[in-house]
C-alpha positions as CSV (number, residue, x, y, z in Angstrom):
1,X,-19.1,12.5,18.4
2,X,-19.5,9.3,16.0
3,X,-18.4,5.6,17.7
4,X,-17.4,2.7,16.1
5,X,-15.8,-0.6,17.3
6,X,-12.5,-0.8,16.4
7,X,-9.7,-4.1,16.9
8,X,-5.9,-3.5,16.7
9,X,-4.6,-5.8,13.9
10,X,-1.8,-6.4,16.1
11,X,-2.5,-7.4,19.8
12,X,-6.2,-7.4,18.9
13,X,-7.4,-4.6,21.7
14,X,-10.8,-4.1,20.6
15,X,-12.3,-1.0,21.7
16,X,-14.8,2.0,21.2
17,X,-13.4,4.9,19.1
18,X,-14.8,8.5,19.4
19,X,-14.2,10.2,16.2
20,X,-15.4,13.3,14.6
21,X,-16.7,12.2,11.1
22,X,-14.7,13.5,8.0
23,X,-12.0,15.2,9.9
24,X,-8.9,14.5,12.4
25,X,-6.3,16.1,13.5
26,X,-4.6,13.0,15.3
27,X,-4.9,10.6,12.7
28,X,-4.4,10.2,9.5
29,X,-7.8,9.5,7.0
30,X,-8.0,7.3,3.9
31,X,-11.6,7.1,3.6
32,X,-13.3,4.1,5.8
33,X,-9.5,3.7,6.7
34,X,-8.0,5.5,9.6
35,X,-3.8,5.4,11.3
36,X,-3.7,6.1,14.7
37,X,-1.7,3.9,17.0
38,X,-3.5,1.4,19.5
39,X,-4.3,2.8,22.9
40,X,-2.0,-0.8,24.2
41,X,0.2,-1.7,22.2
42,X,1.0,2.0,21.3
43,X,2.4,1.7,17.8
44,X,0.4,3.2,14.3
45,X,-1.7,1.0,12.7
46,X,-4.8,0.8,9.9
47,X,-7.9,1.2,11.4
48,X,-11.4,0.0,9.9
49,X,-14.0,2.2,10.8
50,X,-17.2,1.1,9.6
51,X,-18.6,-1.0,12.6
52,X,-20.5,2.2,14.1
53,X,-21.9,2.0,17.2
54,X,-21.0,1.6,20.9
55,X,-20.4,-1.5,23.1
56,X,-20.9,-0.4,26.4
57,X,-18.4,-3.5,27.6
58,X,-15.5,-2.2,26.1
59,X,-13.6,0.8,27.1
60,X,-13.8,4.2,24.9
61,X,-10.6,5.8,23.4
62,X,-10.9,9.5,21.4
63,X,-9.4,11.0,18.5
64,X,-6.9,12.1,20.6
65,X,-3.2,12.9,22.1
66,X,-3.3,9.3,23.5
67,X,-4.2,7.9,19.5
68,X,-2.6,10.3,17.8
69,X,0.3,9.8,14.9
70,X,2.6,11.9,16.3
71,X,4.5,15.3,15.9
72,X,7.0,13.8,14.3
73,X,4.7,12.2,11.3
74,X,2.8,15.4,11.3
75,X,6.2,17.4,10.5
76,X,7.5,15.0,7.8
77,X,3.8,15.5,6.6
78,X,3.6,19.1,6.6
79,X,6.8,20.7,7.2
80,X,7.6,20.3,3.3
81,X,4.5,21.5,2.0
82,X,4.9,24.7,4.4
83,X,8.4,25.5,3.6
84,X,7.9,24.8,-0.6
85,X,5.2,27.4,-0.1
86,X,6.9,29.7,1.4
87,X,10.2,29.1,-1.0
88,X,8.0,31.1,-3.7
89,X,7.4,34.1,-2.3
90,X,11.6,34.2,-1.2
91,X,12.0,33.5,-4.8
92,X,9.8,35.8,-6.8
93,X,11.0,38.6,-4.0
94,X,14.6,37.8,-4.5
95,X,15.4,37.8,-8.3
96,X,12.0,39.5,-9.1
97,X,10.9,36.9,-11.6
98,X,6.7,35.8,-12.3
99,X,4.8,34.6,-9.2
100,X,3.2,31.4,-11.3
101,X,6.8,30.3,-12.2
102,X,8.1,30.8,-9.0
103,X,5.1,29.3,-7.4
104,X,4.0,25.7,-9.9
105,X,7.5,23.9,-9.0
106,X,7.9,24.1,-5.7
107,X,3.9,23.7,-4.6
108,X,4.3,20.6,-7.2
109,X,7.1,19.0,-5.4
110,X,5.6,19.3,-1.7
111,X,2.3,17.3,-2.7
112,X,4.5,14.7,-4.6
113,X,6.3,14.8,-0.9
114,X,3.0,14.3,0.9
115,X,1.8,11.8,-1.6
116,X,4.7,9.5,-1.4
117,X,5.2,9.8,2.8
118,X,1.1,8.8,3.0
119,X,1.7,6.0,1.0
120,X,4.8,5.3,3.5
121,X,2.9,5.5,6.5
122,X,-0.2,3.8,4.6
123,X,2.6,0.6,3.9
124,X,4.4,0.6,7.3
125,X,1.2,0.4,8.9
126,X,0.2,-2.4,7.0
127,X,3.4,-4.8,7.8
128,X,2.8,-8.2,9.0
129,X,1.7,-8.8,12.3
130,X,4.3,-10.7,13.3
131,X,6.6,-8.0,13.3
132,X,6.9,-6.2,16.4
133,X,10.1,-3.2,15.2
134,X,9.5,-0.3,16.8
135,X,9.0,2.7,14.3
136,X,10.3,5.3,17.3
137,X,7.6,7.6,17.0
């Protein structure tokens, strides 16, 4: 696993952050960017991770359950895509009409879906500092 040295933007935790480059399955990546909530202050926040390395004086969190964006966030991510994929094969089976047609409007509508809640996440984990709301993930 990769390491770099990561600092909350909120309570200012720093800490070492084992990460498996160019994938995750508990946070969400936007290139150097990375959401994942803080280890202490457990709410989702942007992440920088370019400062690889380890610092052997600070503790070590993973890409993990205890980082992770949450079920929740992962449903509200994927859920629409899964179901407006499926909604196409119900269709075409159902009034027996072209796959393509059946399958270009609904597909298009659950990446617009995923496009617009990453840019959600993206701007609710940028808020100011100051504001301590809880999101209730």
């Amino acid at each position: 696993m990769t390491s770099a040295i990561v600092e909350c933007p909120h309570c200012h935790y720093r800490f070492n952050y084992e990460f498996i480059p160019a994938a995750s399955f508990y946070s969400i990546r936007l290139g150097t960017l990375r959401i994942f909530k803080c280890p202490r202050c457990k709410d989702l926040h942007k992440f920088n991770i370019t400062h690889f390395g380890k610092d052997p004086s600070l503790p070590t969190h993973g890409d993990n359950d205890e980082t992770g964006i949450g079920v929740k966030v992962w449903a509200l991510l994927l859920g629409p895509l899964l179901a407006l994929i499926i909604i196409p094969y119900i269709i075409q089976f159902v009034f027996r009409i072209s796959f393509a047609f059946a399958f270009i409007v609904p597909v298009t509508l659950a990446l617009i879906w995923i496009a617009v809640f990453t840019v959600y996440i993206y701007r609710k984990a940028s808020r100011k500092i100051g504001d301590n709301s809880n999101w209730g993930y």
